[in-house]
Structures are given as structure tokens and as C-alpha cells.
GUNUFI-148808 format. One record per residue: residue number from 0; residue in three letters; x, y, z of N, C-alpha, C, CB in turn. Coordinates in pm, whole numbers, plus 50000, padded with zeros to 5 digits. Atoms other than C-alpha are relative to their C-alpha. Glycine has a CB too. Layout:
<site nr="NUM" rest="Ala" n_px="X" n_py="Y" n_pz="Z" ca_px="X" ca_py="Y" ca_pz="Z" c_px="X" c_py="Y" c_pz="Z" cb_px="X" cb_py="Y" cb_pz="Z"/>
...
END
This chain:
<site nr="0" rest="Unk" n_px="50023" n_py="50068" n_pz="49875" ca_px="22389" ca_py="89641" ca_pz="40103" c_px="49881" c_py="49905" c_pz="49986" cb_px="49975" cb_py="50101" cb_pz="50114"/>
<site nr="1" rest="Unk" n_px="50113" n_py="50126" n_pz="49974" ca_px="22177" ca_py="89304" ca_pz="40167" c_px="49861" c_py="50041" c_pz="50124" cb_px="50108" cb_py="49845" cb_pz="50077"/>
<site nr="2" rest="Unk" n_px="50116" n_py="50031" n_pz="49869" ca_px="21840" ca_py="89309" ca_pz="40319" c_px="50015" c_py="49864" c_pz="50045" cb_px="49829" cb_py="50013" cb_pz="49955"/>
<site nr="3" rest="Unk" n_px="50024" n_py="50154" n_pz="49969" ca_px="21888" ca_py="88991" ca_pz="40538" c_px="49917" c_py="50023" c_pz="50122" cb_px="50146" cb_py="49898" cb_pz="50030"/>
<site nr="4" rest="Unk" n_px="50052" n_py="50000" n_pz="49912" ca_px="21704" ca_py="88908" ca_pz="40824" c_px="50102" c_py="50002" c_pz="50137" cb_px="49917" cb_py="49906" cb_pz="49976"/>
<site nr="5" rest="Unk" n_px="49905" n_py="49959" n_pz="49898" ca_px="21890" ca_py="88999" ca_pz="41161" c_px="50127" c_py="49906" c_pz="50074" cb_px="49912" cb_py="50042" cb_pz="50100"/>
<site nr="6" rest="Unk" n_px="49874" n_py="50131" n_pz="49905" ca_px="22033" ca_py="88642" ca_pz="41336" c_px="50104" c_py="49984" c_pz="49867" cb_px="49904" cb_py="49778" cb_pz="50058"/>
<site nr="7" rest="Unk" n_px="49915" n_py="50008" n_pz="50119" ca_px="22186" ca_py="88629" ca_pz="40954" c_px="50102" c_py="50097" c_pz="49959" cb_px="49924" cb_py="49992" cb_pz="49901"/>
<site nr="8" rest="Unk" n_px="49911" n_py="49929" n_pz="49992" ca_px="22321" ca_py="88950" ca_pz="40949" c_px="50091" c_py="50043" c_pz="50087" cb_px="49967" cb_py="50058" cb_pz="49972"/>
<site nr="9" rest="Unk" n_px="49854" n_py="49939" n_pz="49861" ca_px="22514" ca_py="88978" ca_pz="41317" c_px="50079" c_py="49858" c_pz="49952" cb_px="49943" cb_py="50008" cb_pz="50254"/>
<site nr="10" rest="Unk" n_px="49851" n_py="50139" n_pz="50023" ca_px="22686" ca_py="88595" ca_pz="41187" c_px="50049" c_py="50041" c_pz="49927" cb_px="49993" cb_py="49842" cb_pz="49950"/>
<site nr="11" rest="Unk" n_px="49907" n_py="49907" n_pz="50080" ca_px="22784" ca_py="88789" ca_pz="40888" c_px="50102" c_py="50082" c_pz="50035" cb_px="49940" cb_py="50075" cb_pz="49946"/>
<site nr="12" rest="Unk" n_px="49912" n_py="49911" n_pz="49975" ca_px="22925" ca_py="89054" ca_pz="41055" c_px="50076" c_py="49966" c_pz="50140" cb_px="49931" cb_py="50130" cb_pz="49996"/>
<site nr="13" rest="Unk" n_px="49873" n_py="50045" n_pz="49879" ca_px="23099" ca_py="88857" ca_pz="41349" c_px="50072" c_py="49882" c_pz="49955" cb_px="49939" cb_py="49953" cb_pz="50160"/>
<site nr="14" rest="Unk" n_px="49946" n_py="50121" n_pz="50063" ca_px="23221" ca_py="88602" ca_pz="41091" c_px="50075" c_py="49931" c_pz="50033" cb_px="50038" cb_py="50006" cb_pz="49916"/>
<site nr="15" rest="Unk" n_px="49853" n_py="50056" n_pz="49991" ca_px="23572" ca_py="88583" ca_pz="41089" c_px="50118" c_py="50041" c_pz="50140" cb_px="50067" cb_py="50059" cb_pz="49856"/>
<site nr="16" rest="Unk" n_px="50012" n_py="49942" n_pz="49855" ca_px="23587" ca_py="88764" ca_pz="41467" c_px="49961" c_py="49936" c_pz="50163" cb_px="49905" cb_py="50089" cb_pz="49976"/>
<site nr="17" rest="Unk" n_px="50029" n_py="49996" n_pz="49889" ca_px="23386" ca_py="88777" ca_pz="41726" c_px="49920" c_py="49805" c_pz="50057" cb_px="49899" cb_py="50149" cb_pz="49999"/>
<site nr="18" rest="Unk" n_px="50048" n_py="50145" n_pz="49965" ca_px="23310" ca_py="88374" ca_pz="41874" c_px="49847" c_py="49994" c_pz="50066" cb_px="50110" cb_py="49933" cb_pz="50111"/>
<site nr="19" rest="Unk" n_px="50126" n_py="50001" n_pz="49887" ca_px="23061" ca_py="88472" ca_pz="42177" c_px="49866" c_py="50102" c_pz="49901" cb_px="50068" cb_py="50105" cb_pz="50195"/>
<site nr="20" rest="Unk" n_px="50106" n_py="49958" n_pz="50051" ca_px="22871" ca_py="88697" ca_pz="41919" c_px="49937" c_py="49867" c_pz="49897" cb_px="50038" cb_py="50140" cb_pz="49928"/>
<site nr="21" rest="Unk" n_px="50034" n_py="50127" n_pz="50106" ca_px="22858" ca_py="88428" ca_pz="41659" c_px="49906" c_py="49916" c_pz="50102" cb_px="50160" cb_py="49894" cb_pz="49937"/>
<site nr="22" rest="Unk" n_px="50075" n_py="50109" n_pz="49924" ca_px="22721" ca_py="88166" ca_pz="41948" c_px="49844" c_py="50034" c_pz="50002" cb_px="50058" cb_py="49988" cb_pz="50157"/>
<site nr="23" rest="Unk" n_px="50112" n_py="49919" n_pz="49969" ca_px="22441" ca_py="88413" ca_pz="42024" c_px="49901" c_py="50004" c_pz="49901" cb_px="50039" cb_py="50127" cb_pz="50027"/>
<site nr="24" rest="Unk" n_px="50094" n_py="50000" n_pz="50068" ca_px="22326" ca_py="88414" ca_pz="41692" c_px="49903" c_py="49842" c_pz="49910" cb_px="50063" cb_py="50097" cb_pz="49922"/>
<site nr="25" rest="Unk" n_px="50021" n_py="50116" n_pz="50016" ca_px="22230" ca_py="88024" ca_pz="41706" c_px="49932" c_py="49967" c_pz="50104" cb_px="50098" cb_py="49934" cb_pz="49977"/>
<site nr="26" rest="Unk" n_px="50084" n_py="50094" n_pz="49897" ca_px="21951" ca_py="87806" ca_pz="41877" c_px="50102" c_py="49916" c_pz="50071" cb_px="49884" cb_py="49896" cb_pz="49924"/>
<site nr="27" rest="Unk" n_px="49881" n_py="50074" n_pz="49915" ca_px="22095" ca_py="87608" ca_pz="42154" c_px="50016" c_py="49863" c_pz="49915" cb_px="49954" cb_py="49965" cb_pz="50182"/>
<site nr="28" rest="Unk" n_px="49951" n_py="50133" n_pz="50030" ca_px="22046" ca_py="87295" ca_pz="41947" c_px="50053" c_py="49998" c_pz="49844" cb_px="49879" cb_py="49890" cb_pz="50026"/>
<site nr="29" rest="Unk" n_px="49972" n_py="49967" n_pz="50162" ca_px="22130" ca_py="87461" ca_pz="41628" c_px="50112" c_py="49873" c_pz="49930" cb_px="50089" cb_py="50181" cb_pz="49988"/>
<site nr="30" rest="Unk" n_px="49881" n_py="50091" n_pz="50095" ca_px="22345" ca_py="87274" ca_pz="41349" c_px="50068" c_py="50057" c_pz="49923" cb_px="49958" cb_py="49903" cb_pz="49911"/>
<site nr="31" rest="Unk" n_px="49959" n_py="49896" n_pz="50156" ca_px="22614" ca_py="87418" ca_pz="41112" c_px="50076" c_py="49863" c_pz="49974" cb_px="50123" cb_py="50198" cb_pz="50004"/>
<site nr="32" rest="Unk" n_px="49925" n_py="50112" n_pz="50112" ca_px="22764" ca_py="87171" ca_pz="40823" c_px="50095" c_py="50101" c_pz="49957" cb_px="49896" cb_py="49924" cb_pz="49854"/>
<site nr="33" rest="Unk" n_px="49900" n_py="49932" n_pz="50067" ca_px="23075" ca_py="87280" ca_pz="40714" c_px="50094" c_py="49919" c_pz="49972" cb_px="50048" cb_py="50102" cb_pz="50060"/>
<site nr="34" rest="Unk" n_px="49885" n_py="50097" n_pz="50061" ca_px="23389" ca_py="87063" ca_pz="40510" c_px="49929" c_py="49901" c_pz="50084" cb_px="50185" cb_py="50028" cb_pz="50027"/>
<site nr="35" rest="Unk" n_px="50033" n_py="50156" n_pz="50001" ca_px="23179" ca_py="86780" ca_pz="40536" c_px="49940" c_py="49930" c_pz="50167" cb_px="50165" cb_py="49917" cb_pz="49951"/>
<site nr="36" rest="Unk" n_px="50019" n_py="49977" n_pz="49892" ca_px="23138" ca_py="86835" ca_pz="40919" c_px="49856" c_py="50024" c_pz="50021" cb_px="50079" cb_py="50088" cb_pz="50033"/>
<site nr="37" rest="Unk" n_px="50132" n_py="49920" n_pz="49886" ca_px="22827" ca_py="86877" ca_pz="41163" c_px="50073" c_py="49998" c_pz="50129" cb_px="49826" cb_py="49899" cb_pz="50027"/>
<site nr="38" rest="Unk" n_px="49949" n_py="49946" n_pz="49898" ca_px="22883" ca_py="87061" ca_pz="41434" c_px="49861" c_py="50047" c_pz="50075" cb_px="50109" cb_py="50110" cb_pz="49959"/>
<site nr="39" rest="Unk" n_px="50122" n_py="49972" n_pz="49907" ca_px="22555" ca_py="87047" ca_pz="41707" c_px="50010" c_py="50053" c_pz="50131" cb_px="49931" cb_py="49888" cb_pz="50021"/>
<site nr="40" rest="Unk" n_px="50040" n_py="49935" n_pz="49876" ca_px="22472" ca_py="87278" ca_pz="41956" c_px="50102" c_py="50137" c_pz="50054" cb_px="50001" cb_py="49878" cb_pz="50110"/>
<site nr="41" rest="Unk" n_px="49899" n_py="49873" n_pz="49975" ca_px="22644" ca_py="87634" ca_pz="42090" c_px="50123" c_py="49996" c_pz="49992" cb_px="49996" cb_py="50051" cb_pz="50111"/>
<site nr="42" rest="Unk" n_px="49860" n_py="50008" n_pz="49998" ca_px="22910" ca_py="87503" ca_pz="42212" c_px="50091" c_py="49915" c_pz="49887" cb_px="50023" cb_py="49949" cb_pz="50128"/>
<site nr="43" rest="Unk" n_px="49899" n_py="50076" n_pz="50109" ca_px="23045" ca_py="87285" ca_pz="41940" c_px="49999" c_py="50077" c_pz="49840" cb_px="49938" cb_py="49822" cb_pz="49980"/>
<site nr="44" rest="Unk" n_px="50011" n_py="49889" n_pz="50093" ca_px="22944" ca_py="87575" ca_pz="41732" c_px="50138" c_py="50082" c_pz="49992" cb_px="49880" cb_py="50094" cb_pz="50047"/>
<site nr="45" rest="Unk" n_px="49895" n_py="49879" n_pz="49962" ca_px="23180" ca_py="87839" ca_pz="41910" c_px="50153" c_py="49924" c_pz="50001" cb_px="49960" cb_py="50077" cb_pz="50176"/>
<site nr="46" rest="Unk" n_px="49870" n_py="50036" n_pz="50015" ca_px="23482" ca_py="87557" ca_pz="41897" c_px="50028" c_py="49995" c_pz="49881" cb_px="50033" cb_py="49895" cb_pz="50053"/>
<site nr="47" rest="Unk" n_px="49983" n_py="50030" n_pz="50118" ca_px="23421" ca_py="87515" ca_pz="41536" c_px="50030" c_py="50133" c_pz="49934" cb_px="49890" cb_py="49926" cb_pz="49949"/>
<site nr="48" rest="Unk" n_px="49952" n_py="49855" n_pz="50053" ca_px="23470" ca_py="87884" ca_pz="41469" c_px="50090" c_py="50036" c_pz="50046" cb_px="49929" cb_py="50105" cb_pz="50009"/>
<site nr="49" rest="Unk" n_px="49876" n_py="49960" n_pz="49911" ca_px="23699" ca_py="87939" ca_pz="41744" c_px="50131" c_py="49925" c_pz="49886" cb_px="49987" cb_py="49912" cb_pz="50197"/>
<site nr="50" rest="Unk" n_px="49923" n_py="50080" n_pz="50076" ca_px="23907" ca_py="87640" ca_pz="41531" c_px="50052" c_py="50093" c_pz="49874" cb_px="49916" cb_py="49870" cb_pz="49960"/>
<site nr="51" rest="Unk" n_px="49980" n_py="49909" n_pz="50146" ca_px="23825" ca_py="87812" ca_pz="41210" c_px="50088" c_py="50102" c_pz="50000" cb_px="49878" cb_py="50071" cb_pz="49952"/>
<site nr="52" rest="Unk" n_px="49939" n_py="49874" n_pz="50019" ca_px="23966" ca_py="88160" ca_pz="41314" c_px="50178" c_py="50002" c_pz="50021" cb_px="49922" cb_py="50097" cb_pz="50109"/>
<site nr="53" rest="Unk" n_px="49876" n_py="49988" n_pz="49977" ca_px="24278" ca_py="88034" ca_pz="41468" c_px="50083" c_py="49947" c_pz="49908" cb_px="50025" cb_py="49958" cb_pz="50107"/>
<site nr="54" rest="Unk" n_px="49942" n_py="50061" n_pz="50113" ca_px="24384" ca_py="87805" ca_pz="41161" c_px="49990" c_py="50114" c_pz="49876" cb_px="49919" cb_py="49856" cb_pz="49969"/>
<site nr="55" rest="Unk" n_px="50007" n_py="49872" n_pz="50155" ca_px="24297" ca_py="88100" ca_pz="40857" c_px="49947" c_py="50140" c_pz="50049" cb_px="49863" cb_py="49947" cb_pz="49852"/>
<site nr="56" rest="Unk" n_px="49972" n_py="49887" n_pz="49946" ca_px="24287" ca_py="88455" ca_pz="40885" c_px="49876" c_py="50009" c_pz="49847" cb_px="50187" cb_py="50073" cb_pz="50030"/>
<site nr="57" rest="Unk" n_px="50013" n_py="50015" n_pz="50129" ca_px="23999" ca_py="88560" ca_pz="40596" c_px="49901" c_py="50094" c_pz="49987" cb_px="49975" cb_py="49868" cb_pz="49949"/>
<site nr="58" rest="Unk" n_px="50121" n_py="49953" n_pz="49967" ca_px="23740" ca_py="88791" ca_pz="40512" c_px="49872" c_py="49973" c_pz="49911" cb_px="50019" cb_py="50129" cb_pz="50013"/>
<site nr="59" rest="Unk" n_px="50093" n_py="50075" n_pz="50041" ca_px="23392" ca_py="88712" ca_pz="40377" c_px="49897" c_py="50129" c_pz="49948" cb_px="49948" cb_py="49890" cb_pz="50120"/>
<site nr="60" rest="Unk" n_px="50079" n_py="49922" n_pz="50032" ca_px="23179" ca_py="88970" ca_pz="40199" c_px="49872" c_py="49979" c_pz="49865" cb_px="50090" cb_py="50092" cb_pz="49986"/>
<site nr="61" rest="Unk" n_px="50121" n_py="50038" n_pz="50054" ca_px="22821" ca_py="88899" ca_pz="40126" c_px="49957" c_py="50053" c_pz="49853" cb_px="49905" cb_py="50041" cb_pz="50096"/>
<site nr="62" rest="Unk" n_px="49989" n_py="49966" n_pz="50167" ca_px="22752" ca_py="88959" ca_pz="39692" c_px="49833" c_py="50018" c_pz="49992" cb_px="50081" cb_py="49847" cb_pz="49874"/>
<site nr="63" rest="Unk" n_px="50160" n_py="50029" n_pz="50135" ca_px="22401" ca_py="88826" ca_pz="39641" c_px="49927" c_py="49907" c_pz="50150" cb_px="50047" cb_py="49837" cb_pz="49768"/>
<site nr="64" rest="Unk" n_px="50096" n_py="50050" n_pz="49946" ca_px="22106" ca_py="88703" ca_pz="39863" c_px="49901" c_py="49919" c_pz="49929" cb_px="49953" cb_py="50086" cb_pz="50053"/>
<site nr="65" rest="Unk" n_px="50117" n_py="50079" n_pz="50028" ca_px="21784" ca_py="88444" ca_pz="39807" c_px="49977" c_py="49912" c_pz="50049" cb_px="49982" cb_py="49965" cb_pz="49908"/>
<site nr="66" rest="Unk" n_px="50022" n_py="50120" n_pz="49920" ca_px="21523" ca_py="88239" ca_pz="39951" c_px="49947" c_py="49884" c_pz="49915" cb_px="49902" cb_py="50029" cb_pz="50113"/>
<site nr="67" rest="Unk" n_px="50002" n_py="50096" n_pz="50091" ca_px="21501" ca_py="87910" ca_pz="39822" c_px="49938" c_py="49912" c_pz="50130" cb_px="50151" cb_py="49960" cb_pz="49911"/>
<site nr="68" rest="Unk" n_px="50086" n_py="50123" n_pz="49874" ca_px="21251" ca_py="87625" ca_pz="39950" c_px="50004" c_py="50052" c_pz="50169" cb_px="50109" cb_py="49814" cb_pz="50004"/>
<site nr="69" rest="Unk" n_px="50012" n_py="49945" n_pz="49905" ca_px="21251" ca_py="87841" ca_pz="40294" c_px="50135" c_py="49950" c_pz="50090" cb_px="49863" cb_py="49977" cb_pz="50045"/>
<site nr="70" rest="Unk" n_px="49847" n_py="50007" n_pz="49984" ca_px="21617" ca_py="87849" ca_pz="40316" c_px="50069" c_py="50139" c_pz="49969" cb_px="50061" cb_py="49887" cb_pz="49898"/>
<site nr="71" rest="Unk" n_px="49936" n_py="49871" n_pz="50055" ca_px="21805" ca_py="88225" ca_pz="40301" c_px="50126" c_py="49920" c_pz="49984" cb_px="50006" cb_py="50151" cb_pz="50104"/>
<site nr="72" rest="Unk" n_px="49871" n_py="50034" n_pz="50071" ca_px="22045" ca_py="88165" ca_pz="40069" c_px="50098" c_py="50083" c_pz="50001" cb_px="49987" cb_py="49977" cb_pz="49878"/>
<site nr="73" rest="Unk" n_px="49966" n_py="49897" n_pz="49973" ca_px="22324" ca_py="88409" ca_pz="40106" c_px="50187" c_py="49949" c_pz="49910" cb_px="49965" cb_py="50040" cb_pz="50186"/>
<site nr="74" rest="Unk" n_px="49902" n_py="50035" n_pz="50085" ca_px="22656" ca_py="88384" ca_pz="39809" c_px="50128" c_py="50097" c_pz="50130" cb_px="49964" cb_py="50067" cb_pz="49800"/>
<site nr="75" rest="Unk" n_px="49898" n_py="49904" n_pz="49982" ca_px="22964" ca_py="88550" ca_pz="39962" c_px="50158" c_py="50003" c_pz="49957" cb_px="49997" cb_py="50011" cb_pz="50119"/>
<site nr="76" rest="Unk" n_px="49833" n_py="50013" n_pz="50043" ca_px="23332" ca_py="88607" ca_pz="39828" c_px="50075" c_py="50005" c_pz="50113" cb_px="50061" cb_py="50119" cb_pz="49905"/>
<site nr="77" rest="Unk" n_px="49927" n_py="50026" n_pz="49894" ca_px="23557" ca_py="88453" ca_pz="40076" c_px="50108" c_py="50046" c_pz="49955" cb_px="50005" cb_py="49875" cb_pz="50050"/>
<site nr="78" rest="Unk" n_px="49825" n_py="50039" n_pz="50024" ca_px="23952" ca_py="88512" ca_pz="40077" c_px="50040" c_py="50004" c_pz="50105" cb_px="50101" cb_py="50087" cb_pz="49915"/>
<site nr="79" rest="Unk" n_px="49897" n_py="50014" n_pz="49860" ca_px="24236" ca_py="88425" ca_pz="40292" c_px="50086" c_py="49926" c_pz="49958" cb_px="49949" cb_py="49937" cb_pz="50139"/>
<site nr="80" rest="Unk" n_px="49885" n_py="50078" n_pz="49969" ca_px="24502" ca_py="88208" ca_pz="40376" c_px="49975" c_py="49855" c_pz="50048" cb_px="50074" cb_py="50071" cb_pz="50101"/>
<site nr="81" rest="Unk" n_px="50053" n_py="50168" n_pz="49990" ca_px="24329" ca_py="87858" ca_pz="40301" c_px="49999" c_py="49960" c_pz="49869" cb_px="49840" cb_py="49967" cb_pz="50065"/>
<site nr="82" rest="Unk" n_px="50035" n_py="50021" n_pz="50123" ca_px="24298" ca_py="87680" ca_pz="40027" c_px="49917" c_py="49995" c_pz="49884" cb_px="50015" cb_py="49955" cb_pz="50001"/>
<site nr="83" rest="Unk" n_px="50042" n_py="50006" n_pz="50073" ca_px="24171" ca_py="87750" ca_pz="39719" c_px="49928" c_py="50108" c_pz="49963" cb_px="49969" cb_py="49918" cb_pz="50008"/>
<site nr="84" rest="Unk" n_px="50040" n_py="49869" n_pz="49977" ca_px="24115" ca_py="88088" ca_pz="39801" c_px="50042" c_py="50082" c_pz="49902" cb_px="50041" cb_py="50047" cb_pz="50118"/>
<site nr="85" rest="Unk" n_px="50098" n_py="49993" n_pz="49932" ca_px="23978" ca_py="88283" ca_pz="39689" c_px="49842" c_py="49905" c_pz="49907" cb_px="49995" cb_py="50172" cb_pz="50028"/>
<site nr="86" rest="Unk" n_px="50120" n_py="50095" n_pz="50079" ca_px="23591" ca_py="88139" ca_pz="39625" c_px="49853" c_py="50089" c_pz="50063" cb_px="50006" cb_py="49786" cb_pz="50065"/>
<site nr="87" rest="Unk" n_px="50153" n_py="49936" n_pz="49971" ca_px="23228" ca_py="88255" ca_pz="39649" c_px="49915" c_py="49848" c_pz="50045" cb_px="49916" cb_py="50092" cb_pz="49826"/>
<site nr="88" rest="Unk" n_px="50073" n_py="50108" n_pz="49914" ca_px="23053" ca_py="88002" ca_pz="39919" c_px="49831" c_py="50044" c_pz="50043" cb_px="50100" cb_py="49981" cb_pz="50150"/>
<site nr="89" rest="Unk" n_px="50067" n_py="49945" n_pz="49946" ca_px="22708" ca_py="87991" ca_pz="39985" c_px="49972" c_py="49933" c_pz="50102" cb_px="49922" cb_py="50037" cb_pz="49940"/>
<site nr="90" rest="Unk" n_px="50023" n_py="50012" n_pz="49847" ca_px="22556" ca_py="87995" ca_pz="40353" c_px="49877" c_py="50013" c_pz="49939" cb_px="50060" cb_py="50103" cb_pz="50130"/>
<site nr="91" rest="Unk" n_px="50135" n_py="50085" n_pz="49955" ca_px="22220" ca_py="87779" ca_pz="40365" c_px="49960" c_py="50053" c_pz="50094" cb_px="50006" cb_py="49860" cb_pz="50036"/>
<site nr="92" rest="Unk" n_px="49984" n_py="49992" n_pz="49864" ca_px="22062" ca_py="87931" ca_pz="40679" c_px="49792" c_py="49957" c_pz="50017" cb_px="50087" cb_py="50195" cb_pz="50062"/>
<site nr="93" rest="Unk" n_px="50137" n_py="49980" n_pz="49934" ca_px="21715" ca_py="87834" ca_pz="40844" c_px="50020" c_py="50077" c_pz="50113" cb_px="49928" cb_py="49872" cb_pz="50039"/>
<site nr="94" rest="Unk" n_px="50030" n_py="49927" n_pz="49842" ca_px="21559" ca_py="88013" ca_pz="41117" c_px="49907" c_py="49947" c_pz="50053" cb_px="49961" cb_py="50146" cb_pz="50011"/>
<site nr="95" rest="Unk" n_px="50063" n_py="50008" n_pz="49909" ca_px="21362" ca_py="87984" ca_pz="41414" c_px="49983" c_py="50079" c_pz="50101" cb_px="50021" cb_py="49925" cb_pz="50028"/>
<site nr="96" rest="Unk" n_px="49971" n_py="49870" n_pz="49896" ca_px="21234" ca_py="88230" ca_pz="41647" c_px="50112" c_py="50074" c_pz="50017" cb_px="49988" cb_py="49970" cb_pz="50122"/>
<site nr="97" rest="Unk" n_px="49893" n_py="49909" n_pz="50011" ca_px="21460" ca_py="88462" ca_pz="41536" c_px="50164" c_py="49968" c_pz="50069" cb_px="49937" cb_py="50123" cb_pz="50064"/>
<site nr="98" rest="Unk" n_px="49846" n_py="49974" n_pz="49988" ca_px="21806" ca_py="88316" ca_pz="41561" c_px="49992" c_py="49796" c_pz="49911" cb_px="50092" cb_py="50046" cb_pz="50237"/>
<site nr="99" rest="Unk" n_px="49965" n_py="50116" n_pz="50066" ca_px="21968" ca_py="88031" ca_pz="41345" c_px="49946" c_py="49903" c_pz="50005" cb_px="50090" cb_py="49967" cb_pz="50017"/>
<site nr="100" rest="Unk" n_px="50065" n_py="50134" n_pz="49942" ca_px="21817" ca_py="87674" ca_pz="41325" c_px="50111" c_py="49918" c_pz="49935" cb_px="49825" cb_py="49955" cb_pz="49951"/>
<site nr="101" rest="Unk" n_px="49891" n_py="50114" n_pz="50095" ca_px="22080" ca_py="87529" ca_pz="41050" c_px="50050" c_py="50126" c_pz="49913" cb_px="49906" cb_py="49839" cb_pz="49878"/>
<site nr="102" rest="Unk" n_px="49910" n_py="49969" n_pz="50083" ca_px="22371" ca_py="87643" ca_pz="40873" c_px="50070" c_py="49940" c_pz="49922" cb_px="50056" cb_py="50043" cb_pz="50039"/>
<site nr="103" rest="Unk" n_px="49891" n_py="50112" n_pz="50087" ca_px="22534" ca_py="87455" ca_pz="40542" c_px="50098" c_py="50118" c_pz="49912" cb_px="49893" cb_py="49866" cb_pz="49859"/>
<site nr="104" rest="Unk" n_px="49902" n_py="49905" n_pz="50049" ca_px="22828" ca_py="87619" ca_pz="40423" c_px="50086" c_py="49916" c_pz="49873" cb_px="50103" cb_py="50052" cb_pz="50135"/>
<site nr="105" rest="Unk" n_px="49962" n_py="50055" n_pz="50096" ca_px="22916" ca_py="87546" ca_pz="40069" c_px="50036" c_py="50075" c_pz="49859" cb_px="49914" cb_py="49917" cb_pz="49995"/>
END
């Protein structure tokens, strides 16, 4: 099991699930990058996952942690029913007062 810090570990574990938990664990003006995408602020957060969950079905289990330039770095082995699956992506995350500030997913 990963020591991560907490807003990192409830997005982990509401990944590929829960939307309104996921939102929760993001600043209101937060940012996540993902396929080339930015996606700013709660709500364009919770459509971008909402999107995500209804297009691929997948699960995501965290391998390997590290902080880099004051960035938790976090590896995880994805699979599913997308392409190119499966792959080990890592999740970039800053924080801020304890909940997300930026997410790059790569």
C-alpha cells in the first residue's frame, strides 16, 4: 500500500466510479490535463470523468509513488476497454490546502 497524501488517495479510490466524490477532491479552480485536454474548474472536471466513465469501463491500480519538483508523482497500471490498454500512466498532482490544485495524466 502507498503512503499518499489524502485529496490523492480518495481520487484514487473514486477513480473509475464515484463523479461527486472525485469533484470533492479538487479546488474549485482546479485543472486536470488529460489526452491533450484541460479541463478547468469542478464542474468541467466532473463532465470530464463523468465522459470518461461512460465511454471505457477500466481499473487503475496505483504501483509506485514520488515527489518530484513538488509534484506527487503517482505510476499506476491502467486496463480496460480503450486503447492501448493495458499501460502504466502517471498522475502529476499538486496540492493546495489539502485538496487538488493540478492534475496531468500521462
Amino acid at each position: 500500500m502507498l503512503d499518499l497524501p489524502k485529496p490523492i488517495a480518495a481520487y484514487l479510490a473514486a477513480d473509475a466510479g464515484d463523479t461527486d466524490a472525485i469533484k470533492q477532491c479538487f479546488a474549485e479552480d482546479a485543472t486536470v490535463r488529460d489526452e491533450g485536454k484541460t479541463h478547468t474548474g469542478r464542474a468541467a472536471i466532473a463532465a470530464w470523468k463523468a465522459r470518461t466513465a461512460s465511454e471505457y469501463q477500466y481499473t487503475s491500480t496505483p504501483v509506485a509513488a514520488r515527489t518530484d519538483s513538488g509534484r506527487h508523482v503517482v505510476t499506476a497500471h491502467v486496463a480496460g476497454n480503450f486503447p492501448g490498454s493495458p499501460v502504466d500512466l502517471d498522475y502529476a498532482f499538486t496540492l493546495e490546502n489539502d485538496l487538488i490544485r493540478t492534475l496531468e495524466i500521462g
